[in-house]
N, C-alpha and C positions, 0 to 999 in steps of 0.2 A: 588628851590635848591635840591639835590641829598642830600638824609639820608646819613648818616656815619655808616648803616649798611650793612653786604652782604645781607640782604633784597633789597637794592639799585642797587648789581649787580643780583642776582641772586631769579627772581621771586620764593617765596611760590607754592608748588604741591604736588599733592599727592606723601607719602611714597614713596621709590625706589622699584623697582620689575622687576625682569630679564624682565620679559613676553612687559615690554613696553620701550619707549626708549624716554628719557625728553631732550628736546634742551635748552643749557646751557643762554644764550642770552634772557636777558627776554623782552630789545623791539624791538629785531627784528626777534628772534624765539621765539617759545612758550614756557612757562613758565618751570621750569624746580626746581627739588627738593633737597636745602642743607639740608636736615633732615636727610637723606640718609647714608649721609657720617657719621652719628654718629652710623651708624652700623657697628660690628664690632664681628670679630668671636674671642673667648678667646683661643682659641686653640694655644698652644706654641710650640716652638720650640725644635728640636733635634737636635744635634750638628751630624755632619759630622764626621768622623773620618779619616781627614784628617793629616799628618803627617807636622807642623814643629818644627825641634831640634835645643836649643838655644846650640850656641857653644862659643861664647868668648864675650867678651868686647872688644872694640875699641873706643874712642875717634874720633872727623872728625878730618882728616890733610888736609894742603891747600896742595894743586895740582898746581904744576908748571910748565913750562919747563924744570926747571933742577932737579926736582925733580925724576931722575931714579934713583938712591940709596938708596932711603927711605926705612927707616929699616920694614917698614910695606906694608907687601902684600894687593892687594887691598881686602877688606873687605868689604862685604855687609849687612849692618845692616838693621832692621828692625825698619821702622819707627811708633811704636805702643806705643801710650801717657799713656797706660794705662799696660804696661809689664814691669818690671825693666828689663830682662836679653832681648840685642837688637841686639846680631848677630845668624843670622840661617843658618840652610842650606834648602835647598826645596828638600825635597822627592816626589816619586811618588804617585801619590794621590789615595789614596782609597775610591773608590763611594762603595765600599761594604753596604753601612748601611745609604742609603735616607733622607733626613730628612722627616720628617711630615710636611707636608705642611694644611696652613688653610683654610678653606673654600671661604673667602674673602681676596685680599689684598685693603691694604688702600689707599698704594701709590705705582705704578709699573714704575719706574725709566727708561729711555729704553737709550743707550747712549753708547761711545767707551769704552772699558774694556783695560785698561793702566796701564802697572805700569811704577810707577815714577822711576828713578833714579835721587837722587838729592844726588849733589858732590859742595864743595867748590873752585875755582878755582882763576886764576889772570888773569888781563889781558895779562898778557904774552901767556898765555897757552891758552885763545881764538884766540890772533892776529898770536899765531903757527899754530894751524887748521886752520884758515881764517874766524872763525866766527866773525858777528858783535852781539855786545855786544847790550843785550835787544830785540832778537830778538824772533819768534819762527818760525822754517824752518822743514817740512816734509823733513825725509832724506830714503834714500833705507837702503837695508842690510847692504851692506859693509861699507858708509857710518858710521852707527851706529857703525859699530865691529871697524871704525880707531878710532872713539870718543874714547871708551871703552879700547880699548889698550892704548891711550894716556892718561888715569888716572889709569892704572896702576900702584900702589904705595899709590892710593889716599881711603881712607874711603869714600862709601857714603851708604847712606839710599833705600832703595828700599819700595814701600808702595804704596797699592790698588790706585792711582791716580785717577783722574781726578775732573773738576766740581763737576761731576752729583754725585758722590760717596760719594764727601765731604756733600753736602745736602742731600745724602741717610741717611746716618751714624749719623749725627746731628739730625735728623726727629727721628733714631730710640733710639737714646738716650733719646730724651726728650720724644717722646711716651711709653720709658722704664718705666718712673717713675711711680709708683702706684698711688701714690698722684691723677696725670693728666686721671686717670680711665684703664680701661683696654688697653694691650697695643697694640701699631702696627704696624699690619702687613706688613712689606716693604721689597719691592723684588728690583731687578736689571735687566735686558734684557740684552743680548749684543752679543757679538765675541769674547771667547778667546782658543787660540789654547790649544790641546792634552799635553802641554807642561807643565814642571816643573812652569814656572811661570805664568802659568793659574789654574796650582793650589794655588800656592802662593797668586794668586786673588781672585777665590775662598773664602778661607781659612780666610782673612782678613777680606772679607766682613762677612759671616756667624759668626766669633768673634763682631763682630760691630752688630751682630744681625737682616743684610740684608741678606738676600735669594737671588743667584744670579742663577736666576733661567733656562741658558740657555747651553744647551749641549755643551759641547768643542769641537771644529772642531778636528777630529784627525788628520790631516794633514799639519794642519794651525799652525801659528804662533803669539803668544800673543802680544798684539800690546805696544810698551815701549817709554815712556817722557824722556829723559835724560834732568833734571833742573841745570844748570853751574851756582852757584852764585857768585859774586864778591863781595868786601870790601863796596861795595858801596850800596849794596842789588839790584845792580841790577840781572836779572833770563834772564838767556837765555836757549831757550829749542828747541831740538831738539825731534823731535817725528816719532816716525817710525812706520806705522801703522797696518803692521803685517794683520792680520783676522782681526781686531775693526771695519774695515770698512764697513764689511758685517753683515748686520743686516737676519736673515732666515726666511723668513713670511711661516708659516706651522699651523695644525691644532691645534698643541700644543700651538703657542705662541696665534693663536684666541684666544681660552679656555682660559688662562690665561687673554688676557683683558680683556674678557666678565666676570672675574670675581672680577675687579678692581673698584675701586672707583676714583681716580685720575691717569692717565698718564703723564708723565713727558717725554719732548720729548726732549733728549739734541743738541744745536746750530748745534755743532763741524760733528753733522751726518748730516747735510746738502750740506758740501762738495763731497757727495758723489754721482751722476747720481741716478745711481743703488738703492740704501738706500733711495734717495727721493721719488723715486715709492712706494717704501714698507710702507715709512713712512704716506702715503695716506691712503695706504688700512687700518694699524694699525689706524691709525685715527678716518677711518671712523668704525671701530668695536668698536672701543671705545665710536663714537656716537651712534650706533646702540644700544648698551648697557646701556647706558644714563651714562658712567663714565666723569666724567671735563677732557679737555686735558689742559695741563698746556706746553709753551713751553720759553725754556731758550734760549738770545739771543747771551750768549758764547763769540761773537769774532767781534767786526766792521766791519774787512776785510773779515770774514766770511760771514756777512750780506751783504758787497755791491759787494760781487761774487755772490751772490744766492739772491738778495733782492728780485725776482719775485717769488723763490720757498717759501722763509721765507712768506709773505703774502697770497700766496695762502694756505697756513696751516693758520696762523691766522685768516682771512677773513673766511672761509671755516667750521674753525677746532677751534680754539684756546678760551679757557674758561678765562685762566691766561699768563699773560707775564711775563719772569723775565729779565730787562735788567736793564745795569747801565746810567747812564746819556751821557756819550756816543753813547753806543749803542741806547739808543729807539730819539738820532737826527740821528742816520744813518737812523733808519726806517721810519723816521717822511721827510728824504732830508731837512735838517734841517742844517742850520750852525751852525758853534762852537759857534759861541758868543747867541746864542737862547737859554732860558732861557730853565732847565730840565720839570719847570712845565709846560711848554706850548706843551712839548714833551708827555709827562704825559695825558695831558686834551686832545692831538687830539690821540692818542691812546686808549683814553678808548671809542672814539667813536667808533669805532671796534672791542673789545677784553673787554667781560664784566671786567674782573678786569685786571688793570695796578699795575706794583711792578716795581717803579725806583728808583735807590740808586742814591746815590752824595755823596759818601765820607762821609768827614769828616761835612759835612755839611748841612745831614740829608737824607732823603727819602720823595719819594713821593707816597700814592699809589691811583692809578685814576679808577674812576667808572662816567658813564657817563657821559662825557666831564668837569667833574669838578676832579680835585686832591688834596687830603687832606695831608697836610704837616707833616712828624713824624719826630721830632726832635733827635737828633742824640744822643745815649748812653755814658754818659760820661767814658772817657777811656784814658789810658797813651800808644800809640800805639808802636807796640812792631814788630809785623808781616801783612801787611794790605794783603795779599796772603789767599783768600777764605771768605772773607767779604760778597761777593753776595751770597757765596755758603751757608752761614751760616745764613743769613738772609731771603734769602728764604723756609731754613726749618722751617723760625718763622712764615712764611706766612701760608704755608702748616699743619703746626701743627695746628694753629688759627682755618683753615680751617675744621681739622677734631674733630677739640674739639668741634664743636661749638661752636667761638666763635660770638659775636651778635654784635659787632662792630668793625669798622675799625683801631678807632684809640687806642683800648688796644691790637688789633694783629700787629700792626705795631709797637709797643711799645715792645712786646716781641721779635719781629724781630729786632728792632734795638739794644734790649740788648742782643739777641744768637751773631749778630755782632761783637759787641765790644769787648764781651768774646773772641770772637775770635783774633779781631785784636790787644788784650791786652797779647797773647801768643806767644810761638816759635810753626810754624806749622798751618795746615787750619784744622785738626779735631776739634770737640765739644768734649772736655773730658765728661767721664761719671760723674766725679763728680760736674763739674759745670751745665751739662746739671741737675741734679738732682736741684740743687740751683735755678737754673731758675726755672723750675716748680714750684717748697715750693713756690716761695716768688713770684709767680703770679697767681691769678686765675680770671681764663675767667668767665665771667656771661653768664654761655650757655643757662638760660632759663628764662630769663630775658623779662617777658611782656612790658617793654619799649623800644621802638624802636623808638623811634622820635626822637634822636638827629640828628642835620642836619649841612650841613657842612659849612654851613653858621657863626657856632657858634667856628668852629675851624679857625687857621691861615692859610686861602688859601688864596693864592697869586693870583693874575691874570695874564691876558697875558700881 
């Protein structure tokens, strides 16, 4: 049987060192070194001297159809868990003053640079536009600008969006805390345009403590989610992809991986032709380098439009998976009624370490062809919107703490989760992420490694 350590995924090697390059796959490439990743540069952060100015209070109002007289202009608040004052305005940004960047990052996030626009709506006001309810639909310009006129009247939030950002900003909150050792260093990759709200993206993430470390297109245009919620909590989103879709492979973004310890490669840039090429060569500098590439499976439909691109990264490339119980039977051609562990067990036979949720009904994470069951963090659900996202910084965190088995990282993962789905919103506040840290500690140097997963509750096929 398969230990319940990442000794089980990830063969013992010598210390990391630029000069050589370790393959991740310990039995079917050669042996490759998690010691590595508990290196870490102390060097911190400089803020940006970015502009934005808090201008009023607003309340959200529901947006209707007949809502053109509302006494309130639409207003753009800022959706930030950790600011009391939440409307701004976006100025033009000033790069005058760099930050300091650190010699190493820990985890380099690479993925679409989005903000959210998230407004309250009814179904009146979708079946006006002609949207179907719970969907997400790529729209052009105009498109977007009839959305946006038509909640005219309406309050909504605008906020650094996506996946990969919520698990950016979770990862750096909890690597915030002193308690958990020196902290880390997490950057961003992406596309956003020369524009007011590519700074606003910016701005949000380097507050959250992510480095989003890619030049703005000055041409280009920041790519934007509009989220329509109804009474029902259902989300419909319309997304307009602006610049996000262009990923720039150049000598700048090499250097950056070569100086990374973990890559995170998000689903949603697989849609892309162009971006899949790129995301090769990024890949392979990442192997070349010996960092883990780590890839999120984002979206079903997104996997069975690209399901030959998505494999040939993980076959090829891929060190970690992060999918929900859904997604890893799309990649597994797997029917619904197939158990998630059996989805689990044939995916860790490709991909040293597997990370599958199932709700409310726990996780699974799979290392050679066996998956170890992590029961679910008890919780009064409130918002399930960024659960994967927030449990996969529990993985990744585990990851770079050193932690020496599976099932106390998956225990931390499945309690960043909960916090999460026990809120309004997909960020990690800072003060819980603080609470999680205090009240867990990993045994990172822990001469016992022979638990075996024989002794936890794994289910079979």
């Amino acid at each position: 049987m398969a230990e319940t350590t990442l000794m089980a995924a990830f063969s013992l090697a010598p210390p990391f060192s630029n000069s050589r390059a370790y393959s991740p796959l310990s039995s079917l490439r050669p042996s490759y070194s998690i010691r590595r990743l508990i290196l870490r540069s102390n060097n911190t952060f400089s803020h940006v001297n970015y502009s934005v100015r808090s201008i009023t209070h607003h309340r959200m109002s529901t947006c209707s159809s007949s809502n053109t007289d509302d006494i309130y202009s639409s207003t753009i608040e800022e959706d930030d868990d950790d600011d009391d004052v939440i409307g701004v305005v976006l100025d033009k940004v000033d790069d005058s003053s760099p930050p300091d960047l650190p010699d190493r990052w820990d985890v380099l996030g690479l993925g679409q640079a989005m903000v959210d626009f998230s407004g309250i709506v009814n179904d009146d006001f979708l079946m006006r536009l002609g949207l179907e309810k719970g969907t997400r639909k790529v729209v052009n310009h105009e498109e977007r600008g009839r959305v946006l006129q038509a909640m005219d009247g309406c309050s909504y939030k605008a906020a650094a969006g996506g996946s990969l950002s919520n698990t950016l900003v979770a990862l750096a909150r909890l690597g915030g805390h002193p308690m958990g050792g020196p902290a880390l260093n997490v950057a961003m990759a992406g596309s956003i345009g020369g524009d007011p709200l590519g700074g606003f993206y910016r701005t949000k993430l380097r507050r959250a403590n992510v480095s989003f470390l890619s030049a703005p297109v000055k041409e280009g245009t920041t790519g934007t989610v509009i989220v329509l919620t109804t009474s029902d909590a259902q989300r419909t989103m319309l997304a307009y992809q602006g610049t996000s879709s262009y990923i720039k492979y150049d000598s700048s973004m090499e250097s950056i991986i070569s100086k990374t310890n973990i890559l995170v490669i998000e689903g949603y840039l697989f849609e892309f032709p162009d971006t899949i090429k790129t995301i090769k060569k990024i890949c392979q500098v990442a192997r070349d380098s010996g960092a883990l590439v780590a890839v999120t499976a984002s979206d079903v439909t997104c996997i069975e439009r690209h399901y030959d691109d998505f494999w040939e990264i993980m076959e090829n490339y891929a060190d970690i998976v992060f999918a929900n119980s859904d997604e890893a039977r799309a990649f597994c051609h797997f029917s619904a009624e197939e158990s998630p562990i059996s989805s689990t067990r044939y995916l860790s036979h490709f991909v040293p370490l597997v990370s599958v949720t199932d709700g409310p009904r726990g996780s699974y994470i799979g290392v050679k062809g066996e998956a170890l069951y992590i029961p679910p963090s008890p919780c009064t659900p409130v918002d399930t919107c960024g659960a994967g996202d927030a449990y996969a910084s529990g993985i990744l965190y585990g990851l770079l703490r050193g932690a020496s088995d599976l099932k106390g990282m998956g225990s931390l993962a499945a309690r960043v989760a909960a916090t999460v789905v026990g809120q309004q919103g997909t960020r990690l506040r800072v003060q819980d992420a603080a609470r999680l840290v205090e009240s867990f500690a990993f045994n990172v140097e822990s001469p016992s490694l022979q638990a075996d997963v024989g002794s936890d509750p794994i289910s079979s096929f």
